[in-house]
N, C-alpha and C positions, 0 to 999 in steps of 0.2 A: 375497594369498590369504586371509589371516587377516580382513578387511574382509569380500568375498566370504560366507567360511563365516558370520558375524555376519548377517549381511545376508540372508540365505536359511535361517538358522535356522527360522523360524516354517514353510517350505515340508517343510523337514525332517521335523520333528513331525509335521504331518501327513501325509504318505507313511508313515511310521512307522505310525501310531496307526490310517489307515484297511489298511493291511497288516494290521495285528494284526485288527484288526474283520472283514475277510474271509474271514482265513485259519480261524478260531479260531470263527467265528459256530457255534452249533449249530442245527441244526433247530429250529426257531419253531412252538410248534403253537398254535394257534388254538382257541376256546372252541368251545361246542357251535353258534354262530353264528358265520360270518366276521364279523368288524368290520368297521367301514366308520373311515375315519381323517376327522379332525374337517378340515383344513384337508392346503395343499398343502405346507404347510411340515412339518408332521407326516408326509405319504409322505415329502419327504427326510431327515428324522432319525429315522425308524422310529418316531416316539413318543418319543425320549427326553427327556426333561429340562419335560415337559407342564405338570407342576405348577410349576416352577423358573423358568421361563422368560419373562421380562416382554416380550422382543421382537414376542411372538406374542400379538394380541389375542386370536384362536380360541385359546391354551389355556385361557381362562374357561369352555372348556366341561371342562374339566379340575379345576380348581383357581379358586373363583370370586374368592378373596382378589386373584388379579392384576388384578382389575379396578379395586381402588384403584391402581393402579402407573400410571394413563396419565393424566395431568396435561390432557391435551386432548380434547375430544369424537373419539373413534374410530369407525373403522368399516372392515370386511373382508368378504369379500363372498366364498367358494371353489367350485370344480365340481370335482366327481372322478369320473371317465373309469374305468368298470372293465371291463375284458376279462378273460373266463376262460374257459379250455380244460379240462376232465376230462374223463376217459376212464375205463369202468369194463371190468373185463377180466372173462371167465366164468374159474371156477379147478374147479371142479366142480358140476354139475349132474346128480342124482340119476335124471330123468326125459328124456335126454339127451344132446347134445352141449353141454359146456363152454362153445363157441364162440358158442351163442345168446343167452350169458348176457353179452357184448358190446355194449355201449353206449361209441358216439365221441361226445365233448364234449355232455353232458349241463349247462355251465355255460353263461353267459348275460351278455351285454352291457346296463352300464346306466349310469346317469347320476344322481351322489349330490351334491344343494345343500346348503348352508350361508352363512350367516350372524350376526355379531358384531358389537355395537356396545357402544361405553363412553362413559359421561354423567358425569363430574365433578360433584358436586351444590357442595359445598366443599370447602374445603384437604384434609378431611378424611373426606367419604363419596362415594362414587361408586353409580352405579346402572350395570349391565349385560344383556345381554340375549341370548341364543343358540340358533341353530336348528341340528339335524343330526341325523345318523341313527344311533342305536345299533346297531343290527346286521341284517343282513340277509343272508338264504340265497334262491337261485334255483338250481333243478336242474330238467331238463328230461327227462326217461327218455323212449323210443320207447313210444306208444301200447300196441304188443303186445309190452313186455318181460314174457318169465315170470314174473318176481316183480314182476310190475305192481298187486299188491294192497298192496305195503310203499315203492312206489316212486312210479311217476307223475309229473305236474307238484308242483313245491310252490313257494309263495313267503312269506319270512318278512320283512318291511321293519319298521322302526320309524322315528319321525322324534318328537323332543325336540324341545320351548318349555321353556327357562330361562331364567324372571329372577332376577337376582341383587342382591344389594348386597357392596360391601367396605366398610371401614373400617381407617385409618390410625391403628395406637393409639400407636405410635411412628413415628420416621424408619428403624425395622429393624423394625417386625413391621406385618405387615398383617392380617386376618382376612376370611372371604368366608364366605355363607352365600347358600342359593337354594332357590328350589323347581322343581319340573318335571312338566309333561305331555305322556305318552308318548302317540302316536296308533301304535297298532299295526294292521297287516292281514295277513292271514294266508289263502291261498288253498292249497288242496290241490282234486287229484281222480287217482282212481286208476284201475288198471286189473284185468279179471281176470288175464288174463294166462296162464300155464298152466292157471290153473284151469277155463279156458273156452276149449278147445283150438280149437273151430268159431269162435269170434268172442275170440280173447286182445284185442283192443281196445275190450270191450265196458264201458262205467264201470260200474265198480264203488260208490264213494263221490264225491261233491264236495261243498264246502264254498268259503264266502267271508265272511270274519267281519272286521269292523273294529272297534277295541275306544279303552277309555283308560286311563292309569294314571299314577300320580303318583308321587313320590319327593320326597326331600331332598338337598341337598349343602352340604356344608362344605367349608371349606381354611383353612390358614393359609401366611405367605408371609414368610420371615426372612432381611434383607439383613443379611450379615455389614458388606458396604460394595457401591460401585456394581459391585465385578466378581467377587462371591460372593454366591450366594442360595441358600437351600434353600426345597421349597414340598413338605406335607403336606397330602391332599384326602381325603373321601371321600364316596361317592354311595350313596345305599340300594340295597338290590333292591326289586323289583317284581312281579307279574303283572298283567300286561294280560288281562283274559276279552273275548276277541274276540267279538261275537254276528255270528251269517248263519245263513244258509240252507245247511242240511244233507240232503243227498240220499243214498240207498243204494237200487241197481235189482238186478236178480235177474239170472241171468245170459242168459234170454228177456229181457229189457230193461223186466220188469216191473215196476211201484214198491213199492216193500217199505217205504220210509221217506222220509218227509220233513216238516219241522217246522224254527223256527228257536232253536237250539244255539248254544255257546256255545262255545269252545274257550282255552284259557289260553298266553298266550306269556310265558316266562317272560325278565326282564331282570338281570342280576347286580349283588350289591354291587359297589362297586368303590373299592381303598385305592390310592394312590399316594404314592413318596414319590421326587420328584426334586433335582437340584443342577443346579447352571449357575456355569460356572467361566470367565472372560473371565481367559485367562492370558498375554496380550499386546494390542497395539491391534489386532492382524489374528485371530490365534488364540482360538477359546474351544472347551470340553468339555462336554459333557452326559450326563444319564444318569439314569436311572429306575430304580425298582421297584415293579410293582405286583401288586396282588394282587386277586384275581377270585371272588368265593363264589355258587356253583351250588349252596347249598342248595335251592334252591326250582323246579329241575326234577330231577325224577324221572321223568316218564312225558309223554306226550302222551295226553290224553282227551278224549272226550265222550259224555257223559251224557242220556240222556232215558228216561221212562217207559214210549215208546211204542217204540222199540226192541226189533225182538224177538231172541228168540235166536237165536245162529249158531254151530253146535255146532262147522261144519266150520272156522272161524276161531278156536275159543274164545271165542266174544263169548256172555257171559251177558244173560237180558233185562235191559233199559236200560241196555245200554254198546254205543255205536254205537261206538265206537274207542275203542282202546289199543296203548297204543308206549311199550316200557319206552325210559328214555333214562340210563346208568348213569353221569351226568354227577359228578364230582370237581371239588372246588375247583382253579384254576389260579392261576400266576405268571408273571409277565414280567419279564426283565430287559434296558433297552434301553441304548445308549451309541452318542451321536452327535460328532461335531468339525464345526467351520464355518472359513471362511477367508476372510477380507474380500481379494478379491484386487486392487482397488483403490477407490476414494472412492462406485464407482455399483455392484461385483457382488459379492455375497458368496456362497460354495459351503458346500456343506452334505454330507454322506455318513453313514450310520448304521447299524445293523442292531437286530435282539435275537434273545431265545430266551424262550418262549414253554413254561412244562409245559401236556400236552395234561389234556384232563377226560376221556377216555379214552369220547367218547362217540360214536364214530364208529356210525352205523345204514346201511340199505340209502338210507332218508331224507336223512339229512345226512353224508355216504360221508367228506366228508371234516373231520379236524381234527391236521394236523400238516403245519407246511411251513417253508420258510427263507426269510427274507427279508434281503431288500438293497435299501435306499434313497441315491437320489442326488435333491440341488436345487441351484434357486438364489435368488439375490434380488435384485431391478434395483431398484438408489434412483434413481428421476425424478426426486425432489425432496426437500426436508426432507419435505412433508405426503405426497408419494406414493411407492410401491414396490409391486414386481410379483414375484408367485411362482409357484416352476414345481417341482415333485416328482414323483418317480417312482420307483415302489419295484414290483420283481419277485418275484413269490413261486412257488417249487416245491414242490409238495405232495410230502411222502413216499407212497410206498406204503403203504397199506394194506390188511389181510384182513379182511373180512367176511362172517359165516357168520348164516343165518337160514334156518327151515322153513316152512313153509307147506304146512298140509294135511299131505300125504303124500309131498311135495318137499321137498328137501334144495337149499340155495344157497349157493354160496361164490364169492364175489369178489375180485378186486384191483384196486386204484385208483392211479392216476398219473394228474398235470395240474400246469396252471402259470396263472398269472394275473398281470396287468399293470396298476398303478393311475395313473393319471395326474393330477395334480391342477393346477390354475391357481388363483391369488390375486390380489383388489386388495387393497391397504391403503391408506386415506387418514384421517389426521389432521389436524382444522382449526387450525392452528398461526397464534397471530396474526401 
């Protein structure tokens, strides 16, 4: 019996450790954009250990210093599967019934790539290279929602190019340093809505702007020995000015406005600081902290001279749009376990918690939900192995109150969403 309980110790711990992560997870709220996760290894450990983590090529879009850590030309290659369901409920409507204010699954199925590769230059400097999406919103409202002037389609995607380099300044400290261009697009068009009781589906505004913007990143990456490491990163913020074609029609469907405008997506700093703890040859621990600064959104706009005034919106001349967005810095706290459960499969489970930036709009309805991540990983080979993650996320409820004109809106939000990701990894191993 005593053999036994030795023997099955390492199974123990983690029944343990993923019990405590389930029971104990809080509510995960998410920035003023859902994230999109870098790899599929990251849906199964929620993010934790990103900076820390040398297993995972994709976290060089995390922490570029790991990219000194892979001794052989790499490369990873991930698709993430994302299905989302929201539902927006009427809670009062001023000019009304409630119930019109009703919109089912207003979210949106898509398909998010990425790519990683690591080039050994010498013993001692390595080159890297990374593509993926920083964040991205898709919401879909019914053409004649009453407050289809604040609502509508909208779509916010971004997608990173980082090259990086690291460098080995010892056998325990690594350092990474990169640059980055953000290709951002950004689609809206809205609707009147109430406002235009005979035709509520008549467009109001559209817009479609594609823009660029740059940043920097650092990290550093400190092995205590081969089965303790800590990894410190951090990434600038940015604005991206998306330029298109910007349209406003009358509610006769006459043209009022059109020129091409610019509009600003804003992208966060972002600090992380993780560990990665291999505390048996099956068992290891991970876990994160990072931290998110949303100084540099405060409002959605767009500007032009030729814009005229719109008393009944509050639009002063040459402001075609404004959307206050009362975004707060955020934090994250993630904490994953993995379990080598023999020579070819390794399992993986994770969550975090997430402070919301408190910027939920009629726009972007939602930011606060819970997640739970599960994976795994299939070693082919020394050079090959295969990943699979999936992390569920339930959005809390939330209340949302806006006017418009002479109407009065108030909303509740509930939905859930399901990410799927797949991975290759292969290293050319002589």
């Amino acid at each position: 019996m005593s053999q036994c309980c030795i023997r099955d110790s390492p199974i123990v711990y983690l029944s343990a450790l993923l019990s405590l992560i389930t029971y104990y997870s809080p509510l995960t709220y998410a920035a003023a954009y859902q994230s999109s996760t870098t790899s599929a290894i990251e849906l199964g450990n929620a993010g934790a250990g990103g900076a820390a983590d040398t297993t995972n090529l994709a976290n060089i879009a995390i922490n570029p210093a790991i990219t000194a850590a892979f001794d052989h030309p790499s490369i990873s290659i991930a698709a993430i599967f994302v299905k989302s369901e929201k539902d927006i409920n009427g809670e009062y409507y001023s000019n009304g019934a409630s119930d019109a204010l009703d919109n089912a699954n207003i979210g949106d199925n898509y398909v998010v790539p990425s790519a990683y590769f690591a080039f050994p230059i010498n013993d001692k400097w390595s080159f890297g290279f990374a593509t993926f999406s920083n964040y991205n919103v898709r919401n879909n409202y019914d053409t004649a929602y009453p407050a289809g002037i604040v609502t509508g389609q909208r779509s916010l995607f971004t997608y990173e190019i980082n090259p990086n380099a690291a460098v080995k300044l010892t056998d325990k400290l690594y350092l990474g340093f990169g640059v980055s261009a953000i290709h951002g697009n950004y689609k809206l068009a809205t609707n009147y809505g109430a406002q235009n009781p005979t035709n509520p589906s008549q467009i109001y505004q559209d817009f479609s702007g594609t823009g660029l913007g740059f940043r920097y990143d650092i990290g550093a990456l400190y092995k205590i020995n081969k089965d303790h490491q800590f990894g410190l990163s951090y990434r600038s913020a940015t604005k991206i000015e998306t330029e298109g074609d910007f349209t406003t029609l009358a509610r006769n469907n006459d043209l009022v406005f059109e020129d091409t405008t610019t509009l600003s997506m804003a992208v966060p700093s972002e600090t992380t600081l993780s560990g990665f703890h291999q505390l048996d040859p099956r068992l290891a621990i991970q876990y994160s902290l990072a931290w998110y600064g949303w100084e540099n959104l405060d409002y959605v706009s767009v500007s032009h001279a030729g814009c005229p005034a719109n008393p009944d919106f509050d639009l002063p001349q040459g402001q075609c749009l404004i959307e206050s967005v009362n975004a707060e810095d955020s934090w994250k706290i993630a904490l994953a376990v993995s379990y080598k459960l023999n020579d070819v499969i390794l399992l993986r489970s994770g969550a975090s918690t997430e402070k919301a930036t408190e910027s939920a709009t009629f726009s972007i309805p939602f930011d606060k939900k819970a997640n739970f991540s599960v994976g795994l990983t299939y070693f082919a080979s020394r050079s090959l192995s295969f990943d699979m993650g999936l992390t569920y996320a339930r959005y809390e409820t939330s209340r949302i109150k806006d006017t418009i004109g002479f109407d009065d809106f108030d909303i509740s939000t509930k939905g859930n969403s399901s990410m799927l990701g797949l991975q290759l990894n292969y290293q050319l191993i002589d």
